[in-house]
Backbone as CSV, one residue per row, in Angstrom:
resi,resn,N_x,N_y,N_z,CA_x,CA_y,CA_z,C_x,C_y,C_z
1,UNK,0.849,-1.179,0.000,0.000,0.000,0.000,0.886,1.231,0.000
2,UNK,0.654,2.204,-1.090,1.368,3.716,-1.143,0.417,4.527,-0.454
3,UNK,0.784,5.227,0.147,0.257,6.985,0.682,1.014,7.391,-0.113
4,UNK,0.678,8.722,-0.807,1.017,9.805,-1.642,1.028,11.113,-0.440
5,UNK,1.866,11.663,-0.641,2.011,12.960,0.900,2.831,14.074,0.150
6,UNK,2.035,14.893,0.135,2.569,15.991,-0.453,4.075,16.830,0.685
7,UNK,4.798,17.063,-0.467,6.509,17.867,0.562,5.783,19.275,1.004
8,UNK,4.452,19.786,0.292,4.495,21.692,1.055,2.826,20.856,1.486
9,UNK,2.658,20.945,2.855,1.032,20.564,3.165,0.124,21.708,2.360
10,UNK,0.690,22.670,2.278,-0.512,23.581,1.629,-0.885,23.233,0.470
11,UNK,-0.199,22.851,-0.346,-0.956,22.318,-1.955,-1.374,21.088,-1.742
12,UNK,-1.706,20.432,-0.336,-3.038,19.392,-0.377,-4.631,19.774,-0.596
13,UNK,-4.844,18.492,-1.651,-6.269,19.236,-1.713,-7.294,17.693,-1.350
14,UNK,-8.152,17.798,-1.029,-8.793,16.553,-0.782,-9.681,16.266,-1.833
15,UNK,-9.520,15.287,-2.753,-10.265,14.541,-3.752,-11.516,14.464,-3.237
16,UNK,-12.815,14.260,-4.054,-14.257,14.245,-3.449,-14.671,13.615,-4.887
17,UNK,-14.356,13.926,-5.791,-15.430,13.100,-6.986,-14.395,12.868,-8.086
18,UNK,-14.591,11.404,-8.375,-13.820,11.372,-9.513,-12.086,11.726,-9.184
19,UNK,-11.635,12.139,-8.244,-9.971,12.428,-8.426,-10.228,13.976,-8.158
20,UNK,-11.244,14.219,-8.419,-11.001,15.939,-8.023,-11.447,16.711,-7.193
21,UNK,-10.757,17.674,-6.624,-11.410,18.559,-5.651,-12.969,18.808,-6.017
22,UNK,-13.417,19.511,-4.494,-14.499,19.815,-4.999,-14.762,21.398,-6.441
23,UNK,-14.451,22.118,-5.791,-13.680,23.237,-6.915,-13.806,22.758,-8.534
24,UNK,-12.809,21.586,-8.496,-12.498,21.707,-9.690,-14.199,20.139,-10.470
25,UNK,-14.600,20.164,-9.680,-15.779,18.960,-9.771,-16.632,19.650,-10.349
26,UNK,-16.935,21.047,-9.330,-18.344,22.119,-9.430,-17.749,22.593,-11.136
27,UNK,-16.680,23.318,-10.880,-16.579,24.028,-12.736,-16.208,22.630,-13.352
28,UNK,-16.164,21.609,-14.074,-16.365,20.676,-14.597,-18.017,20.284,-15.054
29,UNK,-18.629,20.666,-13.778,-20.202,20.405,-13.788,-20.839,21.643,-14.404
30,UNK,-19.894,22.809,-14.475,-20.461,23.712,-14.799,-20.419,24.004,-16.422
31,UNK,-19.020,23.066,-16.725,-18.809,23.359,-18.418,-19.464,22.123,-19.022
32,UNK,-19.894,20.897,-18.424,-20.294,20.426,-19.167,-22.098,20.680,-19.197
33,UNK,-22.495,21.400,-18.321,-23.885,22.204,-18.371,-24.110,23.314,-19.396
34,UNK,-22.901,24.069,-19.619,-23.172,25.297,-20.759,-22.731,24.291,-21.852
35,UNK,-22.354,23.377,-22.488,-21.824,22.148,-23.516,-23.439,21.746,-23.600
36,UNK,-24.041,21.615,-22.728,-24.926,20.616,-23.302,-26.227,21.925,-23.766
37,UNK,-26.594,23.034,-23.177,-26.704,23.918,-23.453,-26.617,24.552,-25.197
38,UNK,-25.655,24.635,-25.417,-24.795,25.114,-26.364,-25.272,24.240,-27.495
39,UNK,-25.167,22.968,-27.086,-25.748,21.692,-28.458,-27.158,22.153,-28.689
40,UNK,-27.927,22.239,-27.504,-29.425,22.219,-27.750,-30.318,23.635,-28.118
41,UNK,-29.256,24.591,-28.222,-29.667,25.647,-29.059,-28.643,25.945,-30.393
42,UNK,-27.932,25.245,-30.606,-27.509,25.174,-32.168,-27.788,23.801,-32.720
43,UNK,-28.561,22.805,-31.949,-28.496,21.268,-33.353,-28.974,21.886,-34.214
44,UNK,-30.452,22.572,-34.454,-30.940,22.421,-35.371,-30.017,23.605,-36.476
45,UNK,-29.414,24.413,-35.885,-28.818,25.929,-36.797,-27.318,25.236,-37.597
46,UNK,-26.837,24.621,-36.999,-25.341,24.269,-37.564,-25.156,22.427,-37.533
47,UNK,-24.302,22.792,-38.752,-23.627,20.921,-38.731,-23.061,19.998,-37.340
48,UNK,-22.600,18.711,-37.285,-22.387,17.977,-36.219,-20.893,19.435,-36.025
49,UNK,-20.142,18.731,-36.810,-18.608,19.537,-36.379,-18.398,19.838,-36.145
50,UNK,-18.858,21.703,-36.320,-19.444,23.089,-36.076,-19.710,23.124,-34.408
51,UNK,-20.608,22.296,-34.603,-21.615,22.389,-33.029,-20.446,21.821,-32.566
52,UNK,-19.958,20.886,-32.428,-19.148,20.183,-31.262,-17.719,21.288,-31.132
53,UNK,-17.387,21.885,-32.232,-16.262,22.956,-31.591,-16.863,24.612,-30.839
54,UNK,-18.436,24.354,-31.244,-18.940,25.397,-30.343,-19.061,25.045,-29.341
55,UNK,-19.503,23.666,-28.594,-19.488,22.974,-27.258,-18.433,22.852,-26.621
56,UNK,-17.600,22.737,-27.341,-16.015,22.810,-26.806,-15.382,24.084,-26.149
57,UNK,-15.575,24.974,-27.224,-15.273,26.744,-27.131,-15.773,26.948,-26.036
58,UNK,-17.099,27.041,-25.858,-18.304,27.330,-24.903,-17.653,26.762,-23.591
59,UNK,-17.084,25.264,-23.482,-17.267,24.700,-21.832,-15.585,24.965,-21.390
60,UNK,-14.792,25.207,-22.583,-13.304,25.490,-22.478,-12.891,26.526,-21.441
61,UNK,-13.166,27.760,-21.351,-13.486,28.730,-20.140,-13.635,28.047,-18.370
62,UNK,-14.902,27.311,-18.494,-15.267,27.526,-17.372,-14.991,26.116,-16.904
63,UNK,-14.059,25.458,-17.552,-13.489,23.906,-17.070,-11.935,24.740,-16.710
64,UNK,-11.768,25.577,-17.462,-10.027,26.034,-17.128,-10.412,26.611,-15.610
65,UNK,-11.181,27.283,-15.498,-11.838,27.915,-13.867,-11.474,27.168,-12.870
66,UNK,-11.754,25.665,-12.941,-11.455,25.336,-12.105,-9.952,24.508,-11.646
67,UNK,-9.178,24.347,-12.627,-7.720,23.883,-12.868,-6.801,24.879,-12.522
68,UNK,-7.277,26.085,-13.146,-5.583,26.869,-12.956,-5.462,27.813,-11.729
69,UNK,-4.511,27.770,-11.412,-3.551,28.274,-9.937,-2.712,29.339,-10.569
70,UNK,-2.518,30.782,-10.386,-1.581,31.437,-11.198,-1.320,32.386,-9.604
71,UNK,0.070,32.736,-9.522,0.674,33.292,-7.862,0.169,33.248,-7.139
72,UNK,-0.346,31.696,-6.856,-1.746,31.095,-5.456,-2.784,31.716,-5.258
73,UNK,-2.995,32.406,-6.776,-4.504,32.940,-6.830,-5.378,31.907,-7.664
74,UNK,-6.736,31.458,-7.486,-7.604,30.772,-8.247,-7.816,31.775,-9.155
75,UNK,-8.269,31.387,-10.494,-8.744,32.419,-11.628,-9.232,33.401,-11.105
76,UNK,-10.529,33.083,-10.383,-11.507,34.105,-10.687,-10.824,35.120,-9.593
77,UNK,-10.063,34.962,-8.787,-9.526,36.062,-7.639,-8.573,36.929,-7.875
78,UNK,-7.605,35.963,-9.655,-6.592,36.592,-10.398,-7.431,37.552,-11.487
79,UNK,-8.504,37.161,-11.764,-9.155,38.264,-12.397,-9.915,39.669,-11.729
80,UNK,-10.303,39.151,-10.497,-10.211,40.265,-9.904,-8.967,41.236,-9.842
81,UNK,-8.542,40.702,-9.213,-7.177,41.604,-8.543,-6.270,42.181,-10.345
82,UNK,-6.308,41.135,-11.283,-6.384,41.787,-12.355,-7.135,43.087,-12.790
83,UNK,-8.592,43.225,-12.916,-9.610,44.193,-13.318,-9.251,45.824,-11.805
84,UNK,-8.746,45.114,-10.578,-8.468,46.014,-9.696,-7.595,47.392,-10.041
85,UNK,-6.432,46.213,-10.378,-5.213,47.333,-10.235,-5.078,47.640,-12.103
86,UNK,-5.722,46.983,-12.935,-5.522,47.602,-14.211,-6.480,48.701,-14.682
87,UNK,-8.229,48.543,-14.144,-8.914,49.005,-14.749,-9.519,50.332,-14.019
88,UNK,-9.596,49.652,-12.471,-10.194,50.524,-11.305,-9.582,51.589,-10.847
89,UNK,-8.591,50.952,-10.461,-7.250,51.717,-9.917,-6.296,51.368,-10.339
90,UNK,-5.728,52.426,-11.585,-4.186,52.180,-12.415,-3.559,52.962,-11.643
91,UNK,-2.709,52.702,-11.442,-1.434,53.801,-11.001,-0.235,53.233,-11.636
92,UNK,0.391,54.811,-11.445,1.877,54.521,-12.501,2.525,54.709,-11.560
93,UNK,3.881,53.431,-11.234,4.400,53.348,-10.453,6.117,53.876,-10.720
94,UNK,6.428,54.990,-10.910,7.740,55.403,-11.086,8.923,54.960,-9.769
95,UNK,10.026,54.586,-10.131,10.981,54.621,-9.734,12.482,55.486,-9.975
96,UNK,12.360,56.358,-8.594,13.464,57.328,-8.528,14.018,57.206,-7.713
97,UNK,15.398,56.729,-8.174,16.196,56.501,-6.731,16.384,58.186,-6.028
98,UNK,17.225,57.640,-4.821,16.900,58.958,-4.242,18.952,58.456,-3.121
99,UNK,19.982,59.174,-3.327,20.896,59.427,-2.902,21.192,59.943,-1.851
100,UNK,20.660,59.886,-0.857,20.767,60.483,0.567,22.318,61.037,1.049
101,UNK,22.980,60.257,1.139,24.308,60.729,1.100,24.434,61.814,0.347
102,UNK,24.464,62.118,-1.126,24.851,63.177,-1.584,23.282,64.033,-1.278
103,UNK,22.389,63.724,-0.747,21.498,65.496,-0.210,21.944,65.749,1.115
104,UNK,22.487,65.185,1.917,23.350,65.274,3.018,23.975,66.539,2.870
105,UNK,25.530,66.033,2.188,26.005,66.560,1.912,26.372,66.976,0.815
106,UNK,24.981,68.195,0.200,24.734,68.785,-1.021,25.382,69.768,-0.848
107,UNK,25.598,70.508,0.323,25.942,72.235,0.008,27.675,71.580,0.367
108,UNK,27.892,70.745,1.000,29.825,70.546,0.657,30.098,70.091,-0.251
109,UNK,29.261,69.549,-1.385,29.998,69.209,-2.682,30.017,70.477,-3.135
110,UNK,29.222,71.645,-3.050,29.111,72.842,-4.097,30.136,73.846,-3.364
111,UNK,30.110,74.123,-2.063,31.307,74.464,-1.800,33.189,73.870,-2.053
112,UNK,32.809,72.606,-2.260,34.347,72.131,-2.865,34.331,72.807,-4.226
113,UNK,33.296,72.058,-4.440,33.405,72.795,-6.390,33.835,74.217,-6.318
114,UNK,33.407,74.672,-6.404,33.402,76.193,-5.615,34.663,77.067,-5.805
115,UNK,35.253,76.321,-4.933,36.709,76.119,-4.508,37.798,75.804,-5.498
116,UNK,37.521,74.487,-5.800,38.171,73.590,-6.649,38.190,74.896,-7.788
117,UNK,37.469,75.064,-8.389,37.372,76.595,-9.590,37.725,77.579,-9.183
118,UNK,37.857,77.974,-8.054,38.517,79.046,-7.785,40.440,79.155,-7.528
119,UNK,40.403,77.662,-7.525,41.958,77.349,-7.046,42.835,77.185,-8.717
120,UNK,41.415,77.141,-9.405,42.199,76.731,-10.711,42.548,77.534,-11.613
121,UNK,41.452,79.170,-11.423,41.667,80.284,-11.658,42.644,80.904,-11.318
């Protein structure tokens, strides 16, 4: 008998149907609901082919929903925080360094200079 044990406990997820989380069970249930959907308002408008890459197109979305993990955000929380900071609130984030040492001592560099030109005169 194997146990399988994950090395980081946090990316355990507990299987519930079929091998998959619940998460990824519900959007599975959910793409193959807009799929079946999708058939039964185009059989009669379009060919077999047609329809089955519109059923596909159609449930492709909301089956990825529940699979992908992108910087330990689930989709829909990466699309938030996406629509947040791009659409809501953009800000332009400039970087200026800033030399402390030389604003320190700003007025003794200009007094050397100063100097230095006057010694050369």
């Amino acid at each position: 008998m194997e146990v399988k044990i994950n090395k980081e406990i946090r990316n355990y997820s507990e299987s519930i149907f079929f091998g998959l989380s619940m998460r990824q069970f519900i959007f599975s249930l959910i793409a193959c609901i807009v799929a079946l959907i999708l058939y039964f308002l185009f059989k009669n408008r379009v060919g077999i082919e047609t329809l089955s890459y519109i059923c596909i197109l159609g449930a492709i979305p909301f089956g990825i929903l529940g699979f992908v993990k992108y910087n330990g955000m689930y989709a829909e929380e990466f699309i938030i925080a996406w629509i947040k900071s791009e659409i809501l609130l953009p800000n332009v984030l400039l970087f200026k360094p800033e030399n402390f040492y030389y604003e320190l001592l700003k007025e003794t560099y200009i007094q050397m200079k100063k100097e230095s030109l006057k010694n050369k005169l």
